[in-house]
N, C-alpha and C positions, 0 to 999 in steps of 0.2 A: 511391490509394497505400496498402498495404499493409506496404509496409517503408520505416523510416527508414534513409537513410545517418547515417552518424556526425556528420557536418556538418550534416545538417538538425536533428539531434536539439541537438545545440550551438547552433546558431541559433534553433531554439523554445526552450529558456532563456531568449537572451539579450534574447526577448519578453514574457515573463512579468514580471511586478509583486510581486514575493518582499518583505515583511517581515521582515527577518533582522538577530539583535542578536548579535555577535560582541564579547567581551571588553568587555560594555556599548556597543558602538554599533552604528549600524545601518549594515550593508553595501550598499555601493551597486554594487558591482560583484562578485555571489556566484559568476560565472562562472570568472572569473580572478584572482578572490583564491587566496592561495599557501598558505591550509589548506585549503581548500574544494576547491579544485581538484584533488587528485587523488580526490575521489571522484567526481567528475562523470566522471572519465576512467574510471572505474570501470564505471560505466554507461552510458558512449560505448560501450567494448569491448563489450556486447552489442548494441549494434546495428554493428559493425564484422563482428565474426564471421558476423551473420545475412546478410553480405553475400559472405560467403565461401563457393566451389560445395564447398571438402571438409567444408564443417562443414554443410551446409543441412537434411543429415538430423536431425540435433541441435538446432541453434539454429533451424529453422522449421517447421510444421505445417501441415496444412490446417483453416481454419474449419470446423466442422460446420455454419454458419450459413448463409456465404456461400460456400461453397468455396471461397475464395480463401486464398495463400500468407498468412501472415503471421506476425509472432515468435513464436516459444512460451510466450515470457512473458507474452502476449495470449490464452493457448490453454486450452480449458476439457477436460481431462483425458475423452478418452472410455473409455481401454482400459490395461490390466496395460503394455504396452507405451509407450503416452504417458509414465506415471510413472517407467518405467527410463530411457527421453529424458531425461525432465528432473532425474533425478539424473546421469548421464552428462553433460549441457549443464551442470550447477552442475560439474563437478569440471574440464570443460576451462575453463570460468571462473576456476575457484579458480587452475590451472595456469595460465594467461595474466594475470591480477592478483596472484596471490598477496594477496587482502582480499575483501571484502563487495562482490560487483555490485549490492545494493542493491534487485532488483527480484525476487528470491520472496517475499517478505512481503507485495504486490497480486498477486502472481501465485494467492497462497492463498486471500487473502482473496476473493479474484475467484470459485474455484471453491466455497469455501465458501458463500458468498452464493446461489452458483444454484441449488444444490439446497434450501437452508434456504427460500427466498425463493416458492420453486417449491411446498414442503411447505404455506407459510404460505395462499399463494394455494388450495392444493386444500381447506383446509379450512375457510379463512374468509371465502373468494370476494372475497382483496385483488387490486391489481396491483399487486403490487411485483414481478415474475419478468417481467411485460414491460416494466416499467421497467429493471431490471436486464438486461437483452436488450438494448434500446436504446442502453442505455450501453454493454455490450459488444461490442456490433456497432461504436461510434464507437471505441473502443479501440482495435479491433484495424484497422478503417480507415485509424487515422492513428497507429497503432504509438505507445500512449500509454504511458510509465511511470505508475504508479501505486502509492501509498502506501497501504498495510495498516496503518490508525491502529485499535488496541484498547487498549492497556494504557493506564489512567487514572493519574492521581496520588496516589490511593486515600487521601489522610488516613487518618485512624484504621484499619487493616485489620482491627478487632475489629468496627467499625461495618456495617450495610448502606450504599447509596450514600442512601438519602433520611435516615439518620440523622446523619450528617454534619455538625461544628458548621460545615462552611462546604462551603457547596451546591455548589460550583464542584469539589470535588475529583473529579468524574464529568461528564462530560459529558450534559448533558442539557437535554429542553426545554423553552422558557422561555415558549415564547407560541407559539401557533399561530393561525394565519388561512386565510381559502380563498385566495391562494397562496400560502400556505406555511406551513413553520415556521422559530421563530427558537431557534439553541443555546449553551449557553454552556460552559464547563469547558476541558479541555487533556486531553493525550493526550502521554505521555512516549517515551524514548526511540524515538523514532519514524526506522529506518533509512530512509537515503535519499531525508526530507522534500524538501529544499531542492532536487532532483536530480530529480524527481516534476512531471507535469503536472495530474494528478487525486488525489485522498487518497478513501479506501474506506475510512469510519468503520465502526466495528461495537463492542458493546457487550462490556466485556472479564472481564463474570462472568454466571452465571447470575440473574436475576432474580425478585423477587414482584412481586404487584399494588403493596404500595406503593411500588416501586420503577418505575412504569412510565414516569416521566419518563424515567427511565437508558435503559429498552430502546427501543433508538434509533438506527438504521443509514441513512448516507445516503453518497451522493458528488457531490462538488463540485471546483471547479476550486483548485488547488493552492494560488495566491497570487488566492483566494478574500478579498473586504474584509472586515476584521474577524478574520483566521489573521495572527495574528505567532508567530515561531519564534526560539527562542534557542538557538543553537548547542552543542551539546554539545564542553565542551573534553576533551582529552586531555592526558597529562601533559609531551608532549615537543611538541607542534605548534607551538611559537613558533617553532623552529629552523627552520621552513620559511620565516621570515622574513629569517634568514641568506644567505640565497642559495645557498649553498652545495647539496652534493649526499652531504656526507660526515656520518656521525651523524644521518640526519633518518629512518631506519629507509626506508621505501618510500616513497621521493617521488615515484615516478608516478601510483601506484593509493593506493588508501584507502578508507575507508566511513567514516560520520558518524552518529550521533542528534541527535534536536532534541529540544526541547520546544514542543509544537507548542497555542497559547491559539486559542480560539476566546471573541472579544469581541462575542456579540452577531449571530452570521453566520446570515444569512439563507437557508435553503435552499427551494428550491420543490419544490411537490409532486412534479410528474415527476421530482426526485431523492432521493427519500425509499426508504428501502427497508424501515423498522422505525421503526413508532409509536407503542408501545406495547403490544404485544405481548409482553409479559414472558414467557410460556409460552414463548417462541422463545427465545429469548437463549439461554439452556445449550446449545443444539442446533448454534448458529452458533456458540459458544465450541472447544465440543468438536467440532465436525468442521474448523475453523480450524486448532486446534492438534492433528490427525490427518494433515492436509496440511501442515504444516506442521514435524513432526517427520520425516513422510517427505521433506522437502528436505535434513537433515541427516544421517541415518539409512544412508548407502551406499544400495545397491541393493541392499538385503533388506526389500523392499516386500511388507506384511504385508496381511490383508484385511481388517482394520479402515483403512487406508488408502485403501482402494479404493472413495472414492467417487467413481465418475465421471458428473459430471453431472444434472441435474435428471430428466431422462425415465427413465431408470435407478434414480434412489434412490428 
């Protein structure tokens, strides 16, 4: 299976194990809660479209991997052309929610990661670019939303991340073993956590050696043990509690931030993608936020944008 229906993608939610503290407690039902819920409908809508034959040139792609159909938002930019898709697929989005779908922020992070991960491996003879393969060949298999976690909680922003009077404002790591490593810190306004099957950490400044705790890139499963998330409020959202339909601004569609802790979560090797590598870090920053300026940017895709791909860069 290479594309979700909109039903299945609703149904893999409502299998997940989500940590989520809304107005101080913890939601037990984040599916069909009546703030929550319209961003999830947000990101239903792109797998509703992908199933649509006028839209398929926009909302679907061919894997360069496996040649098979699958979202674009699973799809690793080969050509000048893939990136006008995928500003064309964000604006009949915007038109059919009018909000945040919630899934170009893994969509970026995704392509960023291939090439950074791919550079890392030619000259330091890592695997992290088959690892990162691996996991995007499962992506796009089982048509995964995923979360683009970078921006840290930065305490002091005068400080580097290991200067910090409290370690935890970066995420970083904490103990490693042969399988694995263990992280700790959080990751802020994090669009369309809760709405996510996989989160796509990556480290959200450039880094030194002594910073090499901080440089540090992995992906794990979304409601991952040890990831609580606290819900980002907005100023009018109680009124969705009203029932009503009148003054609650878009009650179908929405987008959400979390703040997203990491207590201690376990990751294994074959999900690791950055271990201290600090020389890397600026490189995945800045080509992250290159692809990711091109998402909002119209369709006046520059060639500082055009990075397509690992083989290519």
């Amino acid at each position: 299976m290479a594309l979700k229906t909109p039903e299945q993608y609703e149904d893999s939610l409502r299998k997940m194990n989500f940590k989520i503290y809304l107005m101080g407690e913890l939601v037990k039902n984040w599916v069909d809660n009546p703030i929550i819920r319209p961003s999830m409908n947000s990101v239903k809508k792109t797998y509703e479209l992908a199933q649509k034959p006028e839209h398929e040139d926009l909302m679907t792609a061919k894997s360069h991997l496996t040649g098979e159909k699958i979202n674009r938002f699973t799809h690793l930019h080969q050509s000048t052309e893939d990136l006008v898709k995928k500003v064309k697929m964000q604006r009949l989005l915007g038109q059919q929610t009018g909000s945040c779908f919630q899934r170009c922020v893994g969509m970026d992070a995704m392509n960023a990661v291939d090439s950074t991960t791919y550079e890392m491996d030619q000259k330091l003879g890592t695997k992290y670019h088959e690892r990162f393969i691996n996991f995007l060949k499962m992506v796009q298999k089982e048509d995964l939303t995923v979360d683009g976690a970078m921006t840290d909680v930065k305490g002091d922003r005068g400080l580097a991340p290991h200067q910090q009077a409290d370690p935890d404002m970066y995420v970083h790591v904490v103990e490693k073993n042969d399988k694995g490593i263990v992280v700790r810190g959080a990751k802020a306004h994090q669009t369309g956590a809760v709405n996510s099957h996989w989160v796509l950490v990556m480290p959200t400044i450039a880094m030194t050696k002594d910073d090499a705790d901080y440089a540090v890139s992995f992906v794990c499963p979304a409601d991952e043990k040890g990831i609580f998330y606290i819900y980002g409020r907005q100023s009018c959202d109680t009124r969705k509690l009203e029932g009503g339909t009148i003054d609650v601004g878009n009650h179908e569609f929405g987008g959400h931030e979390a703040l997203m802790v990491f207590d201690n979560v376990f990751i294994p090797w074959e999900n690791v993608l950055m271990c201290g590598e600090f020389e890397f870090s600026g490189m995945l920053v800045e080509r992250f936020a290159g692809y990711h300026r091109q998402s909002y940017g119209g369709c006046k895709v520059g060639v500082g944008d055009v990075l397509i791909g690992a083989q290519a860069a």
